[in-house]
Z-matrix of the N, CA and C atoms (Angstrom, degrees):
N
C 1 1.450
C 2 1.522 1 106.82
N 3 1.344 2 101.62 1 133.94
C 4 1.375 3 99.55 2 -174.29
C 5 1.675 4 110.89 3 -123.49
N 6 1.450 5 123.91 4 129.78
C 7 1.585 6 112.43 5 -170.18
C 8 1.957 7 90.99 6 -108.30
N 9 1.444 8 93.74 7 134.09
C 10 1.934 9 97.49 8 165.56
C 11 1.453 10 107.41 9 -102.64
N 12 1.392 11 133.45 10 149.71
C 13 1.453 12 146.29 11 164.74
C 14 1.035 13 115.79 12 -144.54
N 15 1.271 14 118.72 13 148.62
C 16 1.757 15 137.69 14 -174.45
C 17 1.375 16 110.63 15 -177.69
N 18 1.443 17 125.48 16 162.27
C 19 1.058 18 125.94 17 138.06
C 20 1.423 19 128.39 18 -62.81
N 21 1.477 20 100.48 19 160.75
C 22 2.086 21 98.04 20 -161.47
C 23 1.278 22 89.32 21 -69.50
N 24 1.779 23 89.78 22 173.28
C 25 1.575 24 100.71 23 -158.09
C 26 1.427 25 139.35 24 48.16
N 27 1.479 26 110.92 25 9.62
C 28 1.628 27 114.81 26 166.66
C 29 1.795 28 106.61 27 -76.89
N 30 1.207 29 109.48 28 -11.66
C 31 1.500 30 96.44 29 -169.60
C 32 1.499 31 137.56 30 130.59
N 33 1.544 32 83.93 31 -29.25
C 34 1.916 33 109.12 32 -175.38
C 35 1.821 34 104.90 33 -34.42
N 36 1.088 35 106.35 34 -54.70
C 37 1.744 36 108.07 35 -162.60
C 38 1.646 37 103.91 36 -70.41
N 39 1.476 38 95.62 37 -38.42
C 40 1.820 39 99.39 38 178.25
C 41 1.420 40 124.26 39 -59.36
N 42 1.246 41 102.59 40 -39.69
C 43 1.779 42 122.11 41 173.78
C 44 1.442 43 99.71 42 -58.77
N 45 1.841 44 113.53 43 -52.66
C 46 1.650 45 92.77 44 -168.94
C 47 1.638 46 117.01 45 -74.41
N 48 1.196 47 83.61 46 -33.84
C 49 2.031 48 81.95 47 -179.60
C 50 1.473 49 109.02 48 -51.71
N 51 1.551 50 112.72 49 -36.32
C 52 1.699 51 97.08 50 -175.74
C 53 1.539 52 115.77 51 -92.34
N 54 1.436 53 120.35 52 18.06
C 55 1.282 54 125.87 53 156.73
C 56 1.444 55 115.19 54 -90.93
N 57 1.562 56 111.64 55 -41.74
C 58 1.203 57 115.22 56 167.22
C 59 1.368 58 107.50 57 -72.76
N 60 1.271 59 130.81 58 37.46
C 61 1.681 60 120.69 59 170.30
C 62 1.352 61 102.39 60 39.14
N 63 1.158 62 157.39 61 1.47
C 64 1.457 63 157.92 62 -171.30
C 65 1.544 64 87.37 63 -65.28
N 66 1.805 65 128.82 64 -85.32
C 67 1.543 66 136.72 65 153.07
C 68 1.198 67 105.88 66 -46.11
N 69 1.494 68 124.56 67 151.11
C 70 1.461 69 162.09 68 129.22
C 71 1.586 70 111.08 69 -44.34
N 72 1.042 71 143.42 70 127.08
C 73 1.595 72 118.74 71 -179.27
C 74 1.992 73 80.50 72 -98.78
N 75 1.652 74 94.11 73 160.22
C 76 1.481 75 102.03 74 -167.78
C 77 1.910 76 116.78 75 -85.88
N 78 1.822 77 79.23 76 -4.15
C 79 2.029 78 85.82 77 -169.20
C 80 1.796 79 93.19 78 -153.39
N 81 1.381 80 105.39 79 165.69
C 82 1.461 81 103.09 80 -175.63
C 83 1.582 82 124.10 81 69.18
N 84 1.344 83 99.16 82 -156.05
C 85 1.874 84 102.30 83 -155.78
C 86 1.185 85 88.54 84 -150.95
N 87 1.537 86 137.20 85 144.97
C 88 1.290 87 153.84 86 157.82
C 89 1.508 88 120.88 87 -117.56
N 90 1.277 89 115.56 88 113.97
C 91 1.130 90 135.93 89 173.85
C 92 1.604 91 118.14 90 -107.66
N 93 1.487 92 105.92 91 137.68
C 94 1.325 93 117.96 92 -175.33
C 95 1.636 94 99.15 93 -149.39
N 96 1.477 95 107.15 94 123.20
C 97 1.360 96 137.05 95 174.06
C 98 1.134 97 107.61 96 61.35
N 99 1.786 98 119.09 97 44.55
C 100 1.329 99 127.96 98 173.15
C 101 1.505 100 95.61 99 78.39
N 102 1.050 101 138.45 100 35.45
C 103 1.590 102 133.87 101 157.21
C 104 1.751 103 104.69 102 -134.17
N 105 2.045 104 83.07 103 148.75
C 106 1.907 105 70.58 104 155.99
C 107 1.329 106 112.46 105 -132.41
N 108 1.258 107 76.42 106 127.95
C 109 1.534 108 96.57 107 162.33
C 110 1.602 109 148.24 108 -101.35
N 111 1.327 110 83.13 109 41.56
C 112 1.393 111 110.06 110 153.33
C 113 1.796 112 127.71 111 -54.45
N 114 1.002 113 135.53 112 116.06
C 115 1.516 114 141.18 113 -164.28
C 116 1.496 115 116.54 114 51.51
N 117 1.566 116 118.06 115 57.42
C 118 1.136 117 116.36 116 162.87
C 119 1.217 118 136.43 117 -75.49
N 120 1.244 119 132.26 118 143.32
C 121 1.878 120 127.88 119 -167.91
C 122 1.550 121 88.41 120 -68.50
N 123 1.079 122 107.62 121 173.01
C 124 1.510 123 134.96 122 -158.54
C 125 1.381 124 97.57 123 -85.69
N 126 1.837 125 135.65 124 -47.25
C 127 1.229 126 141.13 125 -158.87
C 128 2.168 127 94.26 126 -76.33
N 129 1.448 128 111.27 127 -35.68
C 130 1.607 129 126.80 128 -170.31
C 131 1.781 130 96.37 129 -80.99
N 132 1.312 131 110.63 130 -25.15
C 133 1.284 132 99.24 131 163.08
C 134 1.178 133 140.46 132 -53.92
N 135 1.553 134 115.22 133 -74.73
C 136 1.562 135 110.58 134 122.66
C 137 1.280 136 137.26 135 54.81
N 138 1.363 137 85.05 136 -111.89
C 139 1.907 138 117.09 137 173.00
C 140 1.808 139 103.42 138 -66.40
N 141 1.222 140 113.04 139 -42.77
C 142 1.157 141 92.23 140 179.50
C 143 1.375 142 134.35 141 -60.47
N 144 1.953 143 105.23 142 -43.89
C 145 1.521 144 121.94 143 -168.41
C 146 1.708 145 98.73 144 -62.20
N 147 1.606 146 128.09 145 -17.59
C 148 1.236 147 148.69 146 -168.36
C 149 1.893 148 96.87 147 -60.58
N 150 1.205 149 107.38 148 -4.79
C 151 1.880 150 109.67 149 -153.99
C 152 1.606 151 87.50 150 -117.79
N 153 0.972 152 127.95 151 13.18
C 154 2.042 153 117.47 152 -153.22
C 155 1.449 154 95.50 153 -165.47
N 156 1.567 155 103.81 154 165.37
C 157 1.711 156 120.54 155 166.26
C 158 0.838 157 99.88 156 -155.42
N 159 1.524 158 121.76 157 145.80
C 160 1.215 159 138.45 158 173.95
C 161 1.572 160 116.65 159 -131.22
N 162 1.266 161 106.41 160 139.35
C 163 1.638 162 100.87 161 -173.16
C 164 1.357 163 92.98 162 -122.08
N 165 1.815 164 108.88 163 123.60
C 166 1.493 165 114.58 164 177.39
C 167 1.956 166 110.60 165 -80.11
N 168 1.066 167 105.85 166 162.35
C 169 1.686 168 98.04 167 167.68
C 170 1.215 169 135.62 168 -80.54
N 171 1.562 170 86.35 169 -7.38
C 172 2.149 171 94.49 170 163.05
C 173 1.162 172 78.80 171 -134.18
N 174 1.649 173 112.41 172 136.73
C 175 1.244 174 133.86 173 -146.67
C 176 1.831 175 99.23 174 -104.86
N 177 1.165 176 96.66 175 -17.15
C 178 2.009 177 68.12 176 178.10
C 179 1.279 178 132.82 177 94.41
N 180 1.642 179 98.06 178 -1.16
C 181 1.802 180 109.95 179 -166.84
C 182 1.154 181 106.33 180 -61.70
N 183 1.342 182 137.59 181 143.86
C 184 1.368 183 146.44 182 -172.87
C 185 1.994 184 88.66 183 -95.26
N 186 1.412 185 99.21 184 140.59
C 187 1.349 186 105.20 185 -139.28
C 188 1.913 187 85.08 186 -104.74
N 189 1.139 188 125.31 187 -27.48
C 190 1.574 189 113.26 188 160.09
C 191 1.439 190 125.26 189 -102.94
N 192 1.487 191 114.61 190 39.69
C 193 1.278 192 136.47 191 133.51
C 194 1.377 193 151.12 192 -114.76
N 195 1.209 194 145.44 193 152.80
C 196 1.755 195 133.24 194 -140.71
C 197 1.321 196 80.76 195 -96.49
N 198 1.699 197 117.60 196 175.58
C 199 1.632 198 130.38 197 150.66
C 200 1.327 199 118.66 198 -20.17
N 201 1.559 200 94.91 199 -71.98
C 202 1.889 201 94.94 200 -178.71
C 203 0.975 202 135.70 201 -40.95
N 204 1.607 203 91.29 202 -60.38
C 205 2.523 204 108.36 203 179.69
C 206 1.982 205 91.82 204 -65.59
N 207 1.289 206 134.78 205 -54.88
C 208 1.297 207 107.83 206 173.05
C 209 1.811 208 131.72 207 -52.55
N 210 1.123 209 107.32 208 -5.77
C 211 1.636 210 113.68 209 -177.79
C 212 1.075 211 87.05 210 -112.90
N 213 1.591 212 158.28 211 -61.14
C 214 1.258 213 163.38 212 179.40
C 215 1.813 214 106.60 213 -41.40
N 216 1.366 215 117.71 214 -37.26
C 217 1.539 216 120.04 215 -175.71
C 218 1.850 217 114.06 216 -63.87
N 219 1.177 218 96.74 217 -20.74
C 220 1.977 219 84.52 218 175.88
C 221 1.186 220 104.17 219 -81.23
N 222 1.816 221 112.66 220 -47.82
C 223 1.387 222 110.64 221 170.81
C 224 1.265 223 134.32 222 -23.94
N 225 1.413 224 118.73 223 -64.09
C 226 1.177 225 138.89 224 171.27
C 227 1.831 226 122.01 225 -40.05
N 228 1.825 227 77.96 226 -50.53
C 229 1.623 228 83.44 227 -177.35
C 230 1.546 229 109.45 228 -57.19
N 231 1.834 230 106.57 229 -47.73
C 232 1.393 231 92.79 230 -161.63
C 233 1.851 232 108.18 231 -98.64
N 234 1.175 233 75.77 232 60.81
C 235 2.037 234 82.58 233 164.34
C 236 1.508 235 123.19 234 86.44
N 237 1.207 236 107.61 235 -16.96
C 238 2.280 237 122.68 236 -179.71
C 239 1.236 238 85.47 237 -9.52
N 240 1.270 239 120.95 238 159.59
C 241 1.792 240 132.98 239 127.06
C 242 1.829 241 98.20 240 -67.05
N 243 1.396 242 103.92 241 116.45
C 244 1.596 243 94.85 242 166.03
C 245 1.850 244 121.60 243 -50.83
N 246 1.322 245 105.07 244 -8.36
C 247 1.810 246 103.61 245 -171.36
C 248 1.377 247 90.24 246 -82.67
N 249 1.437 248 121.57 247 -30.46
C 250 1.664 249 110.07 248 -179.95
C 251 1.581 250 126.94 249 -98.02
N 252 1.617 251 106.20 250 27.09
C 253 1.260 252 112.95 251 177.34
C 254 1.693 253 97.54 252 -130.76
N 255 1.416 254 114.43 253 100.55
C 256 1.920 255 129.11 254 171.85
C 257 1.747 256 96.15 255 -51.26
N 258 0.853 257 82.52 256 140.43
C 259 1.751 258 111.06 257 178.78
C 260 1.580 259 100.36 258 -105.32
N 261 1.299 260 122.73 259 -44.72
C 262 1.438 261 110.88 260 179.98
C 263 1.521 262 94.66 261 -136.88
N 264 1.634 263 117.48 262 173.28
C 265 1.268 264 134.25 263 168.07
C 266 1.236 265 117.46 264 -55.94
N 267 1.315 266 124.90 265 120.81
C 268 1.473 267 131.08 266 -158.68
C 269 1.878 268 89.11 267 -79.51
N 270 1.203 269 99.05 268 -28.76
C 271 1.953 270 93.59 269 -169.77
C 272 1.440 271 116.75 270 -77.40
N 273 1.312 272 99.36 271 -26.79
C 274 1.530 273 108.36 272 168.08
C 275 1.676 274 111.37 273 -52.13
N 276 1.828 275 123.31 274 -53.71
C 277 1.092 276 127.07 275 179.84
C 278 1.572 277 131.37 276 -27.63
């Protein structure tokens, strides 16, 4: 786990987008887990971001879905058994 800090405009958001391949960085080479992945095809993108998480500071919630199905939606994408992804709070039950 890795925490970034700065004052605004030091960079923090720019750095993550170009780890998350989201940005291009404009000079240099980026390597992650001893690779670089610098100019990856779009499908290797992918697979890579598949290794990481990132939590933005405006979160992104898809706005006609609850907490769960928005935390439940990567799951889904990348393969879950839906029986092992809770839809609601089991303690609530």
């Amino acid at each position: 786990m890795c925490f970034i800090t700065g004052p605004s405009g030091s960079g923090k958001s720019t750095l993550l987008k170009v780890i998350a391949l989201i940005e291009a960085p404009t000079r240099g080479k980026l390597y992650f887990d001893e690779r670089n992945v610098t100019g990856l095809n779009k499908s290797s993108i992918s697979t890579f971001r598949k290794k990481m998480g990132l939590v933005f500071q405006d979160h992104r919630l898809l706005n006609d879905r609850n907490v769960f199905e928005n935390v439940a939606l990567p799951l889904r994408i990348n393969g879950f058994n839906p029986k092992d992804i809770p839809m609601k709070n089991k303690s609530s039950s």
